[in-house]
C-alpha positions in Angstrom: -84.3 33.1 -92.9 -82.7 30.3 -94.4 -80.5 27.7 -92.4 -77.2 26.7 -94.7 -75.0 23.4 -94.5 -71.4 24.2 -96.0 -69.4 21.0 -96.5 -66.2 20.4 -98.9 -64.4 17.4 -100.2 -66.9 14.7 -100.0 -64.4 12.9 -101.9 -67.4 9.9 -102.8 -68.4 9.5 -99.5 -71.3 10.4 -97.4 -72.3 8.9 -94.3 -75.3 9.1 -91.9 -73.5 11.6 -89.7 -73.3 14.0 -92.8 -76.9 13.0 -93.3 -78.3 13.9 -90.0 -77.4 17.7 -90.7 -78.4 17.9 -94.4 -82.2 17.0 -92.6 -81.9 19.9 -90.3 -80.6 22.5 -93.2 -82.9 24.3 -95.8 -80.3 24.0 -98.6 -76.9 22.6 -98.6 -74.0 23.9 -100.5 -71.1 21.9 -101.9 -67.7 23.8 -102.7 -66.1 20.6 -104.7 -64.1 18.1 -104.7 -67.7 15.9 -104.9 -66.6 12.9 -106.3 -68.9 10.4 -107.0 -71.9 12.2 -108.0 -74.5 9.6 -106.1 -73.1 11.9 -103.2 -74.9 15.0 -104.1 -78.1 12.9 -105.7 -78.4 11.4 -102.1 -78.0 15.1 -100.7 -80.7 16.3 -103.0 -83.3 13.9 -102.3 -83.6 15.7 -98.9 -82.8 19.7 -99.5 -82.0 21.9 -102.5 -78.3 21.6 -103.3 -75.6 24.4 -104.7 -72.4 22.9 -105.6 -69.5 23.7 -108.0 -66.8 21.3 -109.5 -63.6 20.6 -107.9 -60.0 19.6 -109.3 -60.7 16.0 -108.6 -64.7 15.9 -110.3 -64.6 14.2 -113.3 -66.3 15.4 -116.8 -70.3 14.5 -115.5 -69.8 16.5 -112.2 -68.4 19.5 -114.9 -71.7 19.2 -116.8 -74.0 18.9 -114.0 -72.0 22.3 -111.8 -70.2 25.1 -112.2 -67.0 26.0 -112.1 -68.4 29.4 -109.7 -71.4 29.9 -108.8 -72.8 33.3 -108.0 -76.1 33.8 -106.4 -78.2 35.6 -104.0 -79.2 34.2 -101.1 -82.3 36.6 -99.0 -80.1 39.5 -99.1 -76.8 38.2 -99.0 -75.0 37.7 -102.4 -72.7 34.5 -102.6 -69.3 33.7 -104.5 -68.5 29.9 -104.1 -65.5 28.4 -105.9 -63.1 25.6 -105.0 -60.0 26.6 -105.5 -60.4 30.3 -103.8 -57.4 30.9 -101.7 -57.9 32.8 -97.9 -57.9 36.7 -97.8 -54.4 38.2 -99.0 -53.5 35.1 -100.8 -56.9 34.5 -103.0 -56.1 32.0 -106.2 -55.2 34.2 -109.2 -58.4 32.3 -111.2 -60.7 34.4 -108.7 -58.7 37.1 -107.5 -59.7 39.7 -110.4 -63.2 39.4 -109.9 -63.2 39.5 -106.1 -61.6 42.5 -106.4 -63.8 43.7 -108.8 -66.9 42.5 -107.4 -66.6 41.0 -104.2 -69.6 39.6 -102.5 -70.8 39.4 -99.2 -69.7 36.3 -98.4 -66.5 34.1 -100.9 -66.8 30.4 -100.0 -64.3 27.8 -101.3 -62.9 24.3 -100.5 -59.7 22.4 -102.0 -57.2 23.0 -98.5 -59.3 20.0 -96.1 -58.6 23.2 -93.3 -61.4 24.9 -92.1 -61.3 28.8 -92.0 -63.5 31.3 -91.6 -61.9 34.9 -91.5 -62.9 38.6 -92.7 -61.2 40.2 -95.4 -61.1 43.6 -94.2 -59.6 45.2 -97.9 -62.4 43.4 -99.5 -65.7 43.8 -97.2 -66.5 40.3 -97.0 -66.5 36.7 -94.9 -64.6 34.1 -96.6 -65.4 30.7 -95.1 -63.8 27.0 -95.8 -65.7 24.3 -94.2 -63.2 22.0 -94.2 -63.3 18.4 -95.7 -66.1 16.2 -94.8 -64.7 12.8 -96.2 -62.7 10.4 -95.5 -59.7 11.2 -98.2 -56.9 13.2 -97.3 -54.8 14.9 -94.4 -57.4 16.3 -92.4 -57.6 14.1 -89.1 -61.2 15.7 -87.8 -64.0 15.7 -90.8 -66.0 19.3 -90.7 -68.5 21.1 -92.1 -69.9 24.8 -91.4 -73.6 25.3 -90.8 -74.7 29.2 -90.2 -78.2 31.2 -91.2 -79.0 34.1 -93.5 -81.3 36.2 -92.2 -81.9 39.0 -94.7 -78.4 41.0 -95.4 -77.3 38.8 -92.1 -75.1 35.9 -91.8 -74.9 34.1 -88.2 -75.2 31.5 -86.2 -72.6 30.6 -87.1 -71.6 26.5 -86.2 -69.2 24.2 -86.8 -69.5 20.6 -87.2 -66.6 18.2 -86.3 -67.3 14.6 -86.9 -64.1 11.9 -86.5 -62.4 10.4 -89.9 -62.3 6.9 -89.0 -64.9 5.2 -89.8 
């Protein structure tokens, strides 16, 4: 089993708040929008990190992560992107190969809204944690934390924390 922090849109910043659940995760996963990179360095001094680029990561974040990344995870096999879209209205970058391979679970960032919904056409969970910085419309920050057990995903939590700082 294998407890997961989700979090989005860092946008440079990282505070103790964030922190405090990275310590209770076994691996944390980015879906973009990282911005200044001593964000994830910080994160990976504690847990093993999986993170992709987002529209606003400049050309070192673009060497260091993918674009997608696709990996297993126990049993459950993982699709995270940052511009991805919500279930009927996926991004046409990703749309092909979700159709053609969809995975268990599609995880992107990009909106700042947290969603977590099941596409029924596809067979799979689609979650957005949110933003968890500082930068943008979002007035609550969030993040998703949930455990894979085997083919299982549950446990589902989310995290609110408030923007102001």
């Amino acid at each position: 089993m294998k407890k997961i922090l989700l979090l989005s849109d860092t946008h440079s910043y990282l505070d103790e708040k964030i922190l405090k659940y990275v310590r209770l995760a076994d691996e944390v996963w980015h879906a973009g929008d990282i911005g200044d990179l001593a964000v994830t360095d910080e994160i990976k001094k504690f847990k093993p990190l999986r993170a992709v680029y987002g529209n606003i990561d400049n050309d070192k974040a673009r060497m260091e992560f993918p674009m997608n990344n696709r990996f297993f995870c126990e049993g459950v096999e993982v699709l995270i992107t940052h511009i991805g879209g919500y279930p009927g209205k996926y991004n046409q970058a990703i749309r092909e190969e979700l159709r053609k391979n969809p995975p268990k679970l599609f995880i992107c960032g990009h909106s700042h809204i947290l969603k977590v919904q099941f596409d029924k056409t596809l067979n799979m969970l689609h979650m957005n944690p949110g933003a968890a910085g500082i930068h943008g419309f979002h007035q609550v920050r969030t993040m998703l934390r949930f455990e894979i057990d085997g083919e299982q995903i549950k446990a589902l939590e989310i995290i609110e924390m408030e923007k102001k700082i």
